[in-house]
N, C-alpha and C positions, 0 to 999 in steps of 0.2 A: 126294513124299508123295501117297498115297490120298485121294480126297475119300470120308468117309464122312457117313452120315446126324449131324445133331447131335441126340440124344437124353436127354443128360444135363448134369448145370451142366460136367464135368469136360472132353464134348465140345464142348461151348462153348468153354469157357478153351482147349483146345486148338486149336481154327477161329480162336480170336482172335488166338491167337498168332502162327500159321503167314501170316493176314493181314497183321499186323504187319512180320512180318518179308519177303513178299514188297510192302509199299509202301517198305518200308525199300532194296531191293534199287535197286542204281542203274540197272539194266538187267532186262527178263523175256523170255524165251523165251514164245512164243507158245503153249505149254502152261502156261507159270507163269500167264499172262495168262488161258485160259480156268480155270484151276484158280484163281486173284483171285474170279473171277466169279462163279463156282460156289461161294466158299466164301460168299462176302458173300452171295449168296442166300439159302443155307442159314442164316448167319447172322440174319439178318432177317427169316427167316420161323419160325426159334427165339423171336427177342426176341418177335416180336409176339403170337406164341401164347402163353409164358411172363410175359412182361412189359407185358402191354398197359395204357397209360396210359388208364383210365377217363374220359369226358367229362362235364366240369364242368357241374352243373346251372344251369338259369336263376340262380336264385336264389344260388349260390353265386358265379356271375361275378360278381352285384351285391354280395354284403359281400363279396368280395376288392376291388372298385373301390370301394367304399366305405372299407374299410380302409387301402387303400396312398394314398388320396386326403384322410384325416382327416375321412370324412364322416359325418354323422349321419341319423337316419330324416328328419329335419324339413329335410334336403337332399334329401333324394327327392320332398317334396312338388311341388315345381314339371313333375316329370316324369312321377311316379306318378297326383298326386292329394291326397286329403287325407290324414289323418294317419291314420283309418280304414284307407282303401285301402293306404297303404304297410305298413300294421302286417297286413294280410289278404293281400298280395301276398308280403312277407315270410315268411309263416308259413305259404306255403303252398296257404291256405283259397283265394283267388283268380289264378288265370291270370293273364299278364300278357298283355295287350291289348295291337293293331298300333301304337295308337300312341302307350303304354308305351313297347314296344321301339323305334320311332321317335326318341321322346325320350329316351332313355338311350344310344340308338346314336349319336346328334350330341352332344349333351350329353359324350359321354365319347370322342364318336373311335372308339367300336369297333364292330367286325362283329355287324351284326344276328343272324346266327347262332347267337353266340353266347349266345343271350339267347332265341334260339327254342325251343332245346331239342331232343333228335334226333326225338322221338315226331314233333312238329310238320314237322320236316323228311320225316321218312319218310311222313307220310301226303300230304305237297304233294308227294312225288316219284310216288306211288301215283296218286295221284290227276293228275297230268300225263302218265303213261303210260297212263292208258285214257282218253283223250280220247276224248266222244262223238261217233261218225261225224255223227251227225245234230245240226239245233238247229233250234228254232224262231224264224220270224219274218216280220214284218208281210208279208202282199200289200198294194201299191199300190190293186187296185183296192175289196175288202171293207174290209181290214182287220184280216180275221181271220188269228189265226198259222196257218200249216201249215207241215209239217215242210220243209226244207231240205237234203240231202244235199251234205255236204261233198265237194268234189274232189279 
């Protein structure tokens, strides 16, 4: 069989099949093997275009943890704040704070991450790739800062 481009659900279900049936194979010929490879790529790079699983907001990690946990707002308070803040962090109106996510990331066992949010992650990755060459800092003998050139 052809590897073709997958461009439709029908050349999907067809990649799927032909995968199917070459892991099912007791043995591959080292074209069935690079033709596996090739198809699972193609496959995968279908799914991810057509079926991309969207990432769960802050806010939404916490009522699903809140929910599969039988929790209530006035159980956030120890973590959030007061009843205010959890009902403003909730709805949105306030960001959750480092150590917010600190405390709900022990509190619950889960990956801070998930609770940062992507914007948050995207601008600390932005913001670690241009690291200033320079910085300032004390001389011994004034006191005064001058600049520093990193190595």
């Amino acid at each position: 069989m052809g590897i073709y481009p997958i461009r439709n659900e029908a050349d999907h279900t067809r990649a799927l099949r032909r995968i199917e049936a070459l892991m099912d194979a007791e043995s591959l010929t080292t074209e069935q093997g690079h033709e596996l490879d090739a198809l699972v790529t193609l496959v995968e790079a279908y799914e991810e275009k057509n079926f991309a699983i969207k990432e769960a907001s802050p806010i939404a990690v916490i009522e699903y943890m809140m929910d599969q946990n039988g929790l209530t707002r006035k159980d956030l308070e120890p973590m959030i704040g007061s009843r205010a803040r959890v009902s403003e962090v909730l709805s949105g109106k306030r960001p959750l704070t480092l150590a917010m996510i600190r405390a709900l990331s022990n509190a619950w066992s889960i990956s801070a991450d998930l609770l940062l949010g992507k914007t948050v992650r995207q601008k600390h990755r932005r913001a670690g790739s241009a690291k200033d060459s320079s910085r300032k800092v004390p001389t011994r003998s004034t006191g005064r800062m001058k600049k520093a050139v990193a190595a």
